[in-house]
C-alpha positions in Angstrom: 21.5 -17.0 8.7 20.8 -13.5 7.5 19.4 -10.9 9.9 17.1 -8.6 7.8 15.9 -5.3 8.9 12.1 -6.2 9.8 10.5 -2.8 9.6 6.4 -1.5 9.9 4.8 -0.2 6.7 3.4 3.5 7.4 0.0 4.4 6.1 -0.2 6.8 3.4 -2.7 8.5 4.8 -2.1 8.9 8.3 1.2 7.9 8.9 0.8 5.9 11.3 1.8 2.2 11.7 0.0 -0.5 9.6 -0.1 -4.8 10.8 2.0 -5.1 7.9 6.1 -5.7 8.2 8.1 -5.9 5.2 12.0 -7.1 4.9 14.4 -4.9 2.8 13.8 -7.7 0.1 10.4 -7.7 -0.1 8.3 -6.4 -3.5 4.4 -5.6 -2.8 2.4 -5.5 -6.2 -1.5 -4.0 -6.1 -1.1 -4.5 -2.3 -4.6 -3.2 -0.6 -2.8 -1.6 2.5 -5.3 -2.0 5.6 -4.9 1.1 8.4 -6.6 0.2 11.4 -6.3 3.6 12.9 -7.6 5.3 10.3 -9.7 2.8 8.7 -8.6 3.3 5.1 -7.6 0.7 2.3 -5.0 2.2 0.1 -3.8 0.1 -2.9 0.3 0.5 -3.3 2.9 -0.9 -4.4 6.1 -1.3 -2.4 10.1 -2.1 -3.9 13.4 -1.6 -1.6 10.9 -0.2 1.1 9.7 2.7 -0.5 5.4 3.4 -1.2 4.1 4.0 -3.9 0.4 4.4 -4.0 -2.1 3.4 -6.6 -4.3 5.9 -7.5 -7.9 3.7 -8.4 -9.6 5.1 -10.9 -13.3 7.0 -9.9 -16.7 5.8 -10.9 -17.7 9.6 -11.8 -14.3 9.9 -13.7 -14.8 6.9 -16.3 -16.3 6.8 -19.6 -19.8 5.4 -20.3 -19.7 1.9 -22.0 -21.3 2.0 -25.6 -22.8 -1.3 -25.6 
């Protein structure tokens, strides 16, 4: 049986600990990333334990639709 490394994923924004725990193994794709201390939702994506975060696109910043 293989003992993985079991470690907390750190918010983005605060840096603080997150209900989330990932394995050394584990890929995250468009993850929405819950903080309960600071109460933000970040959207990332996680491989070999290291963040990346997705940066959503604004409402203000998009182009009108032609329709």
């Amino acid at each position: 049986m293989n003992h993985y490394k079991v470690t907390w994923v750190l918010c983005p924004i605060c840096g603080n600990k997150t209900r989330t725990k990932v394995r050394p193994d584990t890929v995250l794709e468009n993850f929405p990333l819950f903080c309960p201390k600071c109460k933000k939702e970040t959207m990332i994506n996680l491989i070999k334990q290291n963040i990346s975060v997705i940066k959503e696109p604004d409402a203000l910043d998009a182009e009108p639709m032609n329709l």
